[in-house]
NURODO-393352 format. One line per field, with one value per residue: residue number from 0; residue in one letter; chain; z, x, y of N, C-alpha, C, O in turn. Coordinates in Angstrom, 3 decimals. Layout:
N
nr	(NUM|...) .
rest	(A|...) .
kette	(A|...) .
npz	(Z|...) .
npx	(X|...) .
npy	(Y|...) .
capz	(Z|...) .
capx	(X|...) .
capy	(Y|...) .
cpz	(Z|...) .
cpx	(X|...) .
cpy	(Y|...) .
opz	(Z|...) .
opx	(X|...) .
opy	(Y|...) .
This chain:
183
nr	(0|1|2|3|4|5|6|7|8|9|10|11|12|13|14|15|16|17|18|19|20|21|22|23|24|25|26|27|28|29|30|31|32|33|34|35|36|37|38|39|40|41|42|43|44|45|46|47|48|49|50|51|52|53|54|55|56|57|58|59|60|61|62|63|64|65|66|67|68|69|70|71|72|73|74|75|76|77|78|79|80|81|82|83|84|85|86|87|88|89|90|91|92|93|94|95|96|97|98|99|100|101|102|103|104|105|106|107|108|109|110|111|112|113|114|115|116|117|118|119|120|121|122|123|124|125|126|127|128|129|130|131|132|133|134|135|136|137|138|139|140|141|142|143|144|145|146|147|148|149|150|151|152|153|154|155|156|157|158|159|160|161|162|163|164|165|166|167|168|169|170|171|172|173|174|175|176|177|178|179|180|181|182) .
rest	(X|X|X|X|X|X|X|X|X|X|X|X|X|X|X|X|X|X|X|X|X|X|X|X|X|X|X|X|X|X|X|X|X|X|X|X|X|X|X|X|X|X|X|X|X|X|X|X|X|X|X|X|X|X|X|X|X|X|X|X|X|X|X|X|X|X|X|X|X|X|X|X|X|X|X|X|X|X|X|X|X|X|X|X|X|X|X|X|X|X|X|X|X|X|X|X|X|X|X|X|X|X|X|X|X|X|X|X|X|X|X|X|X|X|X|X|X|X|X|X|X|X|X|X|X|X|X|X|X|X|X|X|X|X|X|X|X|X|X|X|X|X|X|X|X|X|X|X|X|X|X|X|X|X|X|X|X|X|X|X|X|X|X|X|X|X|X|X|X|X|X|X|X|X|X|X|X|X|X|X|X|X|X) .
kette	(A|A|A|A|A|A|A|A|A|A|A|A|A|A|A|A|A|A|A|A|A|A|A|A|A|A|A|A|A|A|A|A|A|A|A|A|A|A|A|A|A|A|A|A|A|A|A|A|A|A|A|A|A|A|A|A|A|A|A|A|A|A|A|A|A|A|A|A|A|A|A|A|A|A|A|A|A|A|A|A|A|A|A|A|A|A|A|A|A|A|A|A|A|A|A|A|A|A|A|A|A|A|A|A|A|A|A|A|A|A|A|A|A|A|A|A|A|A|A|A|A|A|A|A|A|A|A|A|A|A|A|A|A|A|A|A|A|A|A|A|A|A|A|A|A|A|A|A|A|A|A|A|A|A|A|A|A|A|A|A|A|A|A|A|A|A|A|A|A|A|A|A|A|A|A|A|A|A|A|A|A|A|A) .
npz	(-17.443|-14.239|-11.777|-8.782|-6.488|-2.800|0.241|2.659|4.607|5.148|3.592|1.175|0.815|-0.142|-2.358|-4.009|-3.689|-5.437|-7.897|-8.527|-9.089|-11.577|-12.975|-13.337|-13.775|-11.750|-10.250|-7.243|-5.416|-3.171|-1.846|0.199|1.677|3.356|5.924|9.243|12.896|12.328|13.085|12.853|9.931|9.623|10.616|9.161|6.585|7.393|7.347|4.885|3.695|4.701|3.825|1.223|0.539|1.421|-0.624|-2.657|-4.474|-6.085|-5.253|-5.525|-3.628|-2.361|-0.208|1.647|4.057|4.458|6.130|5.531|2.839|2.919|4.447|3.105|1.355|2.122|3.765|5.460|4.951|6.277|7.502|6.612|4.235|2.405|3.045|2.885|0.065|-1.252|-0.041|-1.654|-4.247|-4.489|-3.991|-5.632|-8.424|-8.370|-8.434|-10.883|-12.493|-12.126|-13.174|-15.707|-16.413|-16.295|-18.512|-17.281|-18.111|-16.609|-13.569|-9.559|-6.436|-3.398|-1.441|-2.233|-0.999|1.765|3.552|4.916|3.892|1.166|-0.849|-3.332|-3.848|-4.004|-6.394|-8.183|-8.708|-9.454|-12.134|-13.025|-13.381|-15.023|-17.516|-17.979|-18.191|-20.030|-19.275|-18.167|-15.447|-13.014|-11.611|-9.075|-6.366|-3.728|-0.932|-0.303|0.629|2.899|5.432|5.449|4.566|6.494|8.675|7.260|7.598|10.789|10.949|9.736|11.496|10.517|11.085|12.309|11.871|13.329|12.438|9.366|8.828|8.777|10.715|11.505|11.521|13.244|15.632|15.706|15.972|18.549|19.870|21.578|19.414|18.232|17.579|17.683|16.954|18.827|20.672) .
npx	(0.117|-0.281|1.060|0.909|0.823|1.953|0.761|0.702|0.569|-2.020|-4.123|-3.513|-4.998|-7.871|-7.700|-5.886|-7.489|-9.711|-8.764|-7.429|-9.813|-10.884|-9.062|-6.987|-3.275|-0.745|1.824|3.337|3.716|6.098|7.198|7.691|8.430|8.077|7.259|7.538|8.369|11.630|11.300|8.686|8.530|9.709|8.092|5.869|6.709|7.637|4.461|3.588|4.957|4.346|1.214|2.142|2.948|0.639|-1.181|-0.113|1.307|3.911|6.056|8.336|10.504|11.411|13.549|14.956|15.425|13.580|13.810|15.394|14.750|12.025|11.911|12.973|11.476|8.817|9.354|8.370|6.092|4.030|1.360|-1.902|-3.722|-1.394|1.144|0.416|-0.287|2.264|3.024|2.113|2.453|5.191|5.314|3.601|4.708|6.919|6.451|5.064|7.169|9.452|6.621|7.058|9.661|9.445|7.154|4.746|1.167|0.059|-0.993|-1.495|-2.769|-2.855|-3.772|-5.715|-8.018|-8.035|-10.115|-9.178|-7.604|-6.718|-8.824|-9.778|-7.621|-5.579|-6.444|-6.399|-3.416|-3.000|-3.987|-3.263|-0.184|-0.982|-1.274|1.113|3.186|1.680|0.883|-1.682|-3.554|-4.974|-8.023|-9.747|-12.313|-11.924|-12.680|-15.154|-14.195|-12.810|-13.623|-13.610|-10.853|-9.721|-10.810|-10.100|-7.401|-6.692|-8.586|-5.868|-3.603|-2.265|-0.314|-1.853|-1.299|-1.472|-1.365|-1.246|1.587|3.942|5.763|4.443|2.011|1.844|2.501|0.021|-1.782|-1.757|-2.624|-5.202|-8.062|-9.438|-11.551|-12.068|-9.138|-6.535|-4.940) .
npy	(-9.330|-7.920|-5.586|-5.594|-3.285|-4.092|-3.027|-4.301|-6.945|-7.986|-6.286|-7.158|-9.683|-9.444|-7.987|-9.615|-12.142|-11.542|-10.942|-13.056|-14.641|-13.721|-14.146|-12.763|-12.736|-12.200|-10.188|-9.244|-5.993|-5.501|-2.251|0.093|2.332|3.981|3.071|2.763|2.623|0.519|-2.243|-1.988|-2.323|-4.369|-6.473|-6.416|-7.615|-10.039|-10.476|-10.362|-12.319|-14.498|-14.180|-14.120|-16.917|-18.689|-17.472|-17.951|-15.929|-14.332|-12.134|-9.256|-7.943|-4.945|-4.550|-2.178|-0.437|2.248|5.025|7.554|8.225|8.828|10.800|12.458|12.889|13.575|16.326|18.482|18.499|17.151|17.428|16.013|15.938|16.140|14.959|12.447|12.120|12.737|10.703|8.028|8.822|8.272|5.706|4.963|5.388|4.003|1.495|1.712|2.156|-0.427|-2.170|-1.195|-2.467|-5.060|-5.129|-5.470|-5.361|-3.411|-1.637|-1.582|-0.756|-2.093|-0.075|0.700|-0.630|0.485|1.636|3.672|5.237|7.836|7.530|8.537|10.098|8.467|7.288|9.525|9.737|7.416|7.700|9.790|8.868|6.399|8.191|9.327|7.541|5.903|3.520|0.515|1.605|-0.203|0.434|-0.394|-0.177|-1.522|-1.502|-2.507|-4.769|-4.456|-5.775|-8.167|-8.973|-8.000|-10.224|-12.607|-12.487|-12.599|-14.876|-16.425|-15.641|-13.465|-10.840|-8.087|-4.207|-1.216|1.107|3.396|3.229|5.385|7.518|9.977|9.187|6.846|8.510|9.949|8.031|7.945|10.019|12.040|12.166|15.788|17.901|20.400|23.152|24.169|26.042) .
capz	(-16.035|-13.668|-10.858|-7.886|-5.167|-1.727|1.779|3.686|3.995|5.235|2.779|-0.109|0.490|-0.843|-4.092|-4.380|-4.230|-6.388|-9.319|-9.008|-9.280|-12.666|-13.904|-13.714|-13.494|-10.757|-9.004|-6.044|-5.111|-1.551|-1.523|1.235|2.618|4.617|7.512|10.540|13.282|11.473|13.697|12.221|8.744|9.610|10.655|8.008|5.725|7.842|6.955|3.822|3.440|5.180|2.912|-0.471|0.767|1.346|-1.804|-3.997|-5.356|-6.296|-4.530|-5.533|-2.503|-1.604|1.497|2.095|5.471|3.590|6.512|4.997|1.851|3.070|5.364|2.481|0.280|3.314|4.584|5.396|3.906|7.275|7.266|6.040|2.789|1.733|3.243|1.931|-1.547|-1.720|-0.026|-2.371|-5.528|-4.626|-3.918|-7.199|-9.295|-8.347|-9.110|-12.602|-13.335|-12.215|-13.756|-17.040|-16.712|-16.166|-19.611|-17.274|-18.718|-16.003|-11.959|-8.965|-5.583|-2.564|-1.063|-2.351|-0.001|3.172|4.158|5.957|3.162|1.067|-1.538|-4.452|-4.106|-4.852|-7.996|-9.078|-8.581|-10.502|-13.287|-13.932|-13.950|-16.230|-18.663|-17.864|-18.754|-20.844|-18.967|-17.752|-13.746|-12.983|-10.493|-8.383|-5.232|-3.014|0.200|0.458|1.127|4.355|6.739|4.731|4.760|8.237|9.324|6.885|8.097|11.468|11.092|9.509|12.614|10.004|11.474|11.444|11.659|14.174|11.216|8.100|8.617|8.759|11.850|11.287|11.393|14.427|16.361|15.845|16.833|20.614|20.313|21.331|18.692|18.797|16.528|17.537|17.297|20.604|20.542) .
capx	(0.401|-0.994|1.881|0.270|1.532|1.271|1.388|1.172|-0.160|-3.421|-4.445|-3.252|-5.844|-9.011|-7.794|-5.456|-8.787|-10.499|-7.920|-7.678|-11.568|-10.669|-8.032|-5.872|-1.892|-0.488|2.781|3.418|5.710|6.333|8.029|6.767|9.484|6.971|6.741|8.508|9.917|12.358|10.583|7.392|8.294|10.361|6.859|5.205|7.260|7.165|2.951|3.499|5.712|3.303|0.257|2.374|2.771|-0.275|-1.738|0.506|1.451|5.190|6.076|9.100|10.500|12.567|13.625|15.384|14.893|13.714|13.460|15.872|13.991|10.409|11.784|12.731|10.161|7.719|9.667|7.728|4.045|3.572|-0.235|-2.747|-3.423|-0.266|2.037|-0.151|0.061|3.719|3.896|1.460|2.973|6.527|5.422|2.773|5.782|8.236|5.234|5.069|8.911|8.925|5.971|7.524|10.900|8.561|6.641|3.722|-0.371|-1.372|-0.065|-2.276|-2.146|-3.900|-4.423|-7.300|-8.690|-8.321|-11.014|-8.194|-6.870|-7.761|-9.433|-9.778|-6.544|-4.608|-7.240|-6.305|-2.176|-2.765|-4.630|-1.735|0.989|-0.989|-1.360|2.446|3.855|1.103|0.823|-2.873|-3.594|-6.221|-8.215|-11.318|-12.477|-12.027|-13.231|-16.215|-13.983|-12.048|-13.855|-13.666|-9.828|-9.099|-11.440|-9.172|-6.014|-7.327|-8.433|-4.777|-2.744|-1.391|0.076|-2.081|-1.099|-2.410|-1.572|-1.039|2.847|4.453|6.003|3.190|0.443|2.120|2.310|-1.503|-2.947|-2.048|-3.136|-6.847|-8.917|-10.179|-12.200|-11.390|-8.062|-5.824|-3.976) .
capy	(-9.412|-6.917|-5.790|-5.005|-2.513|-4.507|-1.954|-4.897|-8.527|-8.219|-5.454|-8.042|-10.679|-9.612|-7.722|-11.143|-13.030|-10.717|-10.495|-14.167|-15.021|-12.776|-14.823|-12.420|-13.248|-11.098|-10.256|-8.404|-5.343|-4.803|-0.955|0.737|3.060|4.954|2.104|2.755|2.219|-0.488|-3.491|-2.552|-2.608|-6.143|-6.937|-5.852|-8.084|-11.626|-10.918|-10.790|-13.577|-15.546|-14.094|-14.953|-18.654|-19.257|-17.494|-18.669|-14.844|-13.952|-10.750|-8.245|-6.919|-4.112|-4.438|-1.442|0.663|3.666|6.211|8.801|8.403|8.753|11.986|13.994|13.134|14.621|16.843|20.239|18.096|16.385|17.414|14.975|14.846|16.738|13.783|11.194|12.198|12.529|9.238|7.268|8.858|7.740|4.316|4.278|5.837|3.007|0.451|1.938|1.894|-1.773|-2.317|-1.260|-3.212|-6.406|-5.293|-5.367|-4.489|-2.786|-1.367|-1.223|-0.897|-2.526|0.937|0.943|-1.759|0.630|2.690|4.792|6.028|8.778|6.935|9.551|10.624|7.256|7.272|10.733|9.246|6.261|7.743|10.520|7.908|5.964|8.997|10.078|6.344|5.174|1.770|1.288|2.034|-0.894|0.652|-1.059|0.255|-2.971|-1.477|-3.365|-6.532|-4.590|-6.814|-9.832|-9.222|-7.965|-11.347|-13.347|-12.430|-12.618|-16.627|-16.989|-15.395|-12.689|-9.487|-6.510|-3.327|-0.398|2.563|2.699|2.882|6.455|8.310|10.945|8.188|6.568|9.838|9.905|7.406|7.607|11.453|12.411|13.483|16.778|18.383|22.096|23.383|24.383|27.685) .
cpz	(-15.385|-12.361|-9.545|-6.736|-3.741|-0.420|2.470|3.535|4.060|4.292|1.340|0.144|0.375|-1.885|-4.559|-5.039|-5.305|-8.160|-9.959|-9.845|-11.045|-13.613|-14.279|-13.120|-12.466|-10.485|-8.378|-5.954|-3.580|-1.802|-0.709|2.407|3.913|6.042|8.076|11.655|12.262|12.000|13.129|10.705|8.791|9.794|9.266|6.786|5.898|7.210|6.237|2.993|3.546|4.009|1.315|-0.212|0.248|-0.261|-3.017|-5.236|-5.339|-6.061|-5.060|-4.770|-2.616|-0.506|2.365|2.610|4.756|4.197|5.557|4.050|1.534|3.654|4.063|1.124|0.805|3.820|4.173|5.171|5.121|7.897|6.678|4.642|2.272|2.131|2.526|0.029|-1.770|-1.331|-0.688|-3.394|-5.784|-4.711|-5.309|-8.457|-9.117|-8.883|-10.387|-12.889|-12.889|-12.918|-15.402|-17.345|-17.006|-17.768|-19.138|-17.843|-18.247|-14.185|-11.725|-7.857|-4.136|-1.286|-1.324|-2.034|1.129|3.281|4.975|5.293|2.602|-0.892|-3.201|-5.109|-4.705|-6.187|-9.246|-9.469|-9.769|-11.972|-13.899|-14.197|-14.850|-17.517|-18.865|-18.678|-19.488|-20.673|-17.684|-16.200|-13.276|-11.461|-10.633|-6.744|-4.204|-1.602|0.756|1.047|2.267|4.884|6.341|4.607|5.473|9.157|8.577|7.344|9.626|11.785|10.429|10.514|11.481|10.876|10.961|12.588|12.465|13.793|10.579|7.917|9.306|10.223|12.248|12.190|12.715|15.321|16.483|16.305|18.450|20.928|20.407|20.043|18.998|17.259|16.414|17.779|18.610|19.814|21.635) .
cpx	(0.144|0.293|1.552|1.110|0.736|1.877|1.317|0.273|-1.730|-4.243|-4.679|-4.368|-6.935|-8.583|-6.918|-6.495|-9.455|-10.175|-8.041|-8.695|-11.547|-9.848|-6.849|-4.245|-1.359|0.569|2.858|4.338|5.856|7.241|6.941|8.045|9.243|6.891|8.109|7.746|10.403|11.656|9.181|7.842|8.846|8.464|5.576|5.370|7.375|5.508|2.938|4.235|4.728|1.650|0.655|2.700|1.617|-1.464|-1.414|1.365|2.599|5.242|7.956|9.265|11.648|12.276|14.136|14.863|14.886|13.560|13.882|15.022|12.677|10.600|11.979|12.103|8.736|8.144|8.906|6.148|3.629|2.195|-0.680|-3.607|-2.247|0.500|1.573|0.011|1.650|3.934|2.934|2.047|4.205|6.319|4.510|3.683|7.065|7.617|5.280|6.711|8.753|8.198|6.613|8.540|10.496|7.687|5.524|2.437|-0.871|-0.913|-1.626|-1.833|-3.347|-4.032|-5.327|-8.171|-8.843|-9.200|-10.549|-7.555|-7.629|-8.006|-9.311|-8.450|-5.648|-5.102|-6.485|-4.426|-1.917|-3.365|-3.571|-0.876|0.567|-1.149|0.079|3.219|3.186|0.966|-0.654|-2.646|-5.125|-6.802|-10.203|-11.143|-13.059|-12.511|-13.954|-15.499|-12.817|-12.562|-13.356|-12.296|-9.299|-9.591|-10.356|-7.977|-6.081|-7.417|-6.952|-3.208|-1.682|-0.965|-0.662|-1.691|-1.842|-2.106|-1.066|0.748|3.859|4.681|4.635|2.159|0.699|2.003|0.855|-1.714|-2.551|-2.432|-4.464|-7.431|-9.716|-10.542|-12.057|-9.617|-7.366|-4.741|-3.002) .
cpy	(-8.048|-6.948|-4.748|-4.420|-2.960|-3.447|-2.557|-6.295|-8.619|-7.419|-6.332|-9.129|-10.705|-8.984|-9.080|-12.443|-12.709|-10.897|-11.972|-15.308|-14.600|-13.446|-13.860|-12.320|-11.698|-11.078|-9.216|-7.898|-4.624|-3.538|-0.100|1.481|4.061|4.170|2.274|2.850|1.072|-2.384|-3.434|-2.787|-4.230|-7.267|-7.235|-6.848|-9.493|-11.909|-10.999|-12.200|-14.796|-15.693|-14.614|-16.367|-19.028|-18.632|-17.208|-17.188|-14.561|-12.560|-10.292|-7.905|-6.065|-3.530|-3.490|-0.495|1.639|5.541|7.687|9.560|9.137|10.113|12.964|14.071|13.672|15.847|18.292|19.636|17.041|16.420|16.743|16.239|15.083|15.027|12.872|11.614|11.960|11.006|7.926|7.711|8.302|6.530|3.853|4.546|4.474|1.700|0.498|1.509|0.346|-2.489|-2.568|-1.773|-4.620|-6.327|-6.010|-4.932|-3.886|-2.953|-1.074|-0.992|-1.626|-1.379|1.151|0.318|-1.000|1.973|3.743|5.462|6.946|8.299|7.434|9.997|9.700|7.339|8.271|10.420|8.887|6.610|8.515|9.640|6.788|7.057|9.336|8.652|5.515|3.491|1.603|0.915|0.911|-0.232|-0.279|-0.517|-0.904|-2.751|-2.109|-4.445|-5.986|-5.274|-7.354|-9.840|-9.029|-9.236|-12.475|-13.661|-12.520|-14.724|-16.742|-16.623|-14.584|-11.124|-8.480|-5.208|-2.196|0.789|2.369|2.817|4.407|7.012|9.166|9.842|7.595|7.404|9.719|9.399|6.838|9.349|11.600|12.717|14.470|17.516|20.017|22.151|24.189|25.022|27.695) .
opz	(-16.065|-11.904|-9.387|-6.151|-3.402|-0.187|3.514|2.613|3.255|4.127|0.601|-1.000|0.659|-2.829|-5.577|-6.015|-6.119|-9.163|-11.083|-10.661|-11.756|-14.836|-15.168|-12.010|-12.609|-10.288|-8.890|-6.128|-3.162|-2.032|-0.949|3.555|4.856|7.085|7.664|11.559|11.399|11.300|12.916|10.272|8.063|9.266|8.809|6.010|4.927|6.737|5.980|1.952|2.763|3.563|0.495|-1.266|-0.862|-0.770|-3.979|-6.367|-4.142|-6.669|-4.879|-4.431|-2.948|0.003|3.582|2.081|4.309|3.603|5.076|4.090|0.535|3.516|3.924|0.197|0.118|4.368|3.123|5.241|4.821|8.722|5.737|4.771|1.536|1.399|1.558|-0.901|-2.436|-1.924|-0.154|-3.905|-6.897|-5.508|-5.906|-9.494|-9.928|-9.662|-11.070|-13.503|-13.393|-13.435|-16.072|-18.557|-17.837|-18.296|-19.816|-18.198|-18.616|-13.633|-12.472|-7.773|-4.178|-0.187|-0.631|-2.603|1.852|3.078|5.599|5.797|2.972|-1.863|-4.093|-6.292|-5.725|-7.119|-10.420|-10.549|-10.699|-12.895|-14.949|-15.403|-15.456|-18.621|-20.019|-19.753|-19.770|-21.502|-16.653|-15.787|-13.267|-10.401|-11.425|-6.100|-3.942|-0.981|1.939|1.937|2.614|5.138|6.726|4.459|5.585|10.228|9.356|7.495|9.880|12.440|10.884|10.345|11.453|11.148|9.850|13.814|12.238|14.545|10.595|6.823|10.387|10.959|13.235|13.352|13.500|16.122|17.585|17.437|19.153|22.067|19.388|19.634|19.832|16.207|15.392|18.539|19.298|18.852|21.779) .
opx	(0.381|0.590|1.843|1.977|-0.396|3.053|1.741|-0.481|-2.481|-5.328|-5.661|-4.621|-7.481|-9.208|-7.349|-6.480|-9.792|-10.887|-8.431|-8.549|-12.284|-9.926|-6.012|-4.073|-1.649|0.862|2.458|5.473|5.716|8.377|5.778|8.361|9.843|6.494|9.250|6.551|9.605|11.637|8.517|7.250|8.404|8.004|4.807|4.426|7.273|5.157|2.168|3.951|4.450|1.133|-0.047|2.628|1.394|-2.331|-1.914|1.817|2.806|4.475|8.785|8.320|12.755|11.511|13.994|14.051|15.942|13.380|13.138|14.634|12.295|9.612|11.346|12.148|7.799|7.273|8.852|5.162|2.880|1.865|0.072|-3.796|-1.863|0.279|2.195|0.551|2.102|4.670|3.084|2.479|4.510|7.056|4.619|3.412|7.971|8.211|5.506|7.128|7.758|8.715|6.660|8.754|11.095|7.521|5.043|2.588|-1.963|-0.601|-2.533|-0.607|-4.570|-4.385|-5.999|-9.251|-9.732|-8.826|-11.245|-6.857|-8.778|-7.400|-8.817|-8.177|-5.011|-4.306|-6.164|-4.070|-1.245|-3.204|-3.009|-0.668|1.443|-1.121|0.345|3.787|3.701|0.948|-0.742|-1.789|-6.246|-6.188|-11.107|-10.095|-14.238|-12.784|-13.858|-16.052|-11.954|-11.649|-12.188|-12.034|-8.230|-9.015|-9.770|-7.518|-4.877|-6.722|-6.700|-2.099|-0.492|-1.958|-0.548|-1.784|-3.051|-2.421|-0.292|1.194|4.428|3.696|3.943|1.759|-0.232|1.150|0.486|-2.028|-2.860|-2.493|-5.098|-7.111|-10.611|-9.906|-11.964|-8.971|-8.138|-4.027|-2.245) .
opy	(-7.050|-8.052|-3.563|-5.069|-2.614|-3.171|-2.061|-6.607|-9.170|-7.974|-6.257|-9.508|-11.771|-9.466|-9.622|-13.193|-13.569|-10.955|-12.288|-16.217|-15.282|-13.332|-14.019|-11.815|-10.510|-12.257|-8.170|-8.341|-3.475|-3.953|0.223|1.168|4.577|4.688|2.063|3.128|0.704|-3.396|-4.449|-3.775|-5.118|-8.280|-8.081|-6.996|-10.244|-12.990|-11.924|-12.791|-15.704|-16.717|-15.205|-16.999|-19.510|-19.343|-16.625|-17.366|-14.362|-11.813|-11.185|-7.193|-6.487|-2.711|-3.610|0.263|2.086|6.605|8.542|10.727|9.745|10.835|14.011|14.880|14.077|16.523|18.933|20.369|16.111|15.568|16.487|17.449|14.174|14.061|12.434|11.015|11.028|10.218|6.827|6.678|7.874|5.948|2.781|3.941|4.277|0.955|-0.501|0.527|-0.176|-3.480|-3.600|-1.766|-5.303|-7.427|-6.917|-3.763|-3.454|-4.009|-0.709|-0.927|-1.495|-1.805|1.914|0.475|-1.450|3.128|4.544|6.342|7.185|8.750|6.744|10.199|9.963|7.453|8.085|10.892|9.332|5.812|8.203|9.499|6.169|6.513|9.671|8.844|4.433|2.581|2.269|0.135|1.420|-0.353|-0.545|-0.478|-1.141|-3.778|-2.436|-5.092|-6.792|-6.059|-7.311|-11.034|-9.629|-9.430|-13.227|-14.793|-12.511|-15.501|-17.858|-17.128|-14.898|-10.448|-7.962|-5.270|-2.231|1.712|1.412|2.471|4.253|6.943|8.919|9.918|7.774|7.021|9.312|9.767|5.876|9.813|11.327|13.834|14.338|17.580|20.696|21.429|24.856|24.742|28.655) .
């Protein structure tokens, strides 16, 4: 059994398809303490509800509002990539322990479906915590199938998502981009 780390519903339905096509047995672990405000992560968690209905996948959740959690596992690393690492290792580190209570073969995560992330870096994550806990890190670089799962979720009236979750990430994206820095 392979126990996949889901960041949200629409993300989950092309490595879902993928694994399946594969034959391979799956369950799902919603921990994602990084999403806020508290209405988006409630959000966040109706899509997936809705996405494990309909494709049939048994999901793990913990549901617990994890601001506190997520603040002082960032706190001071609120720059991009620094934040992102700490907050992909906490959530691929809780995947593994899970993982290993389940006497799972093998953790992933469907971060590695978004072309918004930082691609390499989840890799370089998942490959230490499979050398650290000796339980393997299935990685595939599912990007190619973002359309094909933002169009999916899309024809199924699933909830998506306008960043990838985090205060930080929210803050952004209503700020200009600018390519020089301002003194």
């Amino acid at each position: 059994m392979l126990l996949l780390h889901i960041c949200c519903g629409p993300c989950a339905l092309y490595p879902l398809e993928q694994l399946k096509q594969r034959g391979y047995p799956v369950k799902g672990l919603f921990y994602n303490p990084n999403i806020h405000p508290y209405l988006e992560f409630k959000a966040r968690i109706q899509a997936l509800e809705t996405v494990s209905k309909r494709e049939k996948v048994e999901i793990l959740w913990v549901k617990d509002y994890g601001l506190e959690f997520f603040l002082e596992e960032t706190l001071f690393q609120w720059e991009k990539p620094k934040r992102c690492e700490r907050c992909y290792y906490m959530r691929l580190k809780k995947t593994v322990e899970v993982a290993l209570e389940l006497r799972a073969e093998a953790f992933s995560t469907t971060l590695l479906q978004s072309p918004f992330q930082f691609h390499e870096l989840i890799k370089e994550i998942g490959e230490e915590l499979e050398d650290r806990y000796k339980i393997t890190f299935f990685y595939e670089d599912w990007r190619r199938g973002y359309k094909e799962g933002k169009a999916k979720a899309m024809e199924l009236g699933v909830y998506r998502q306008k960043y990838c979750g985090c205060l930080f990430s929210e803050k952004e994206r209503y700020l200009p981009h600018r390519k020089e820095k301002i003194y």
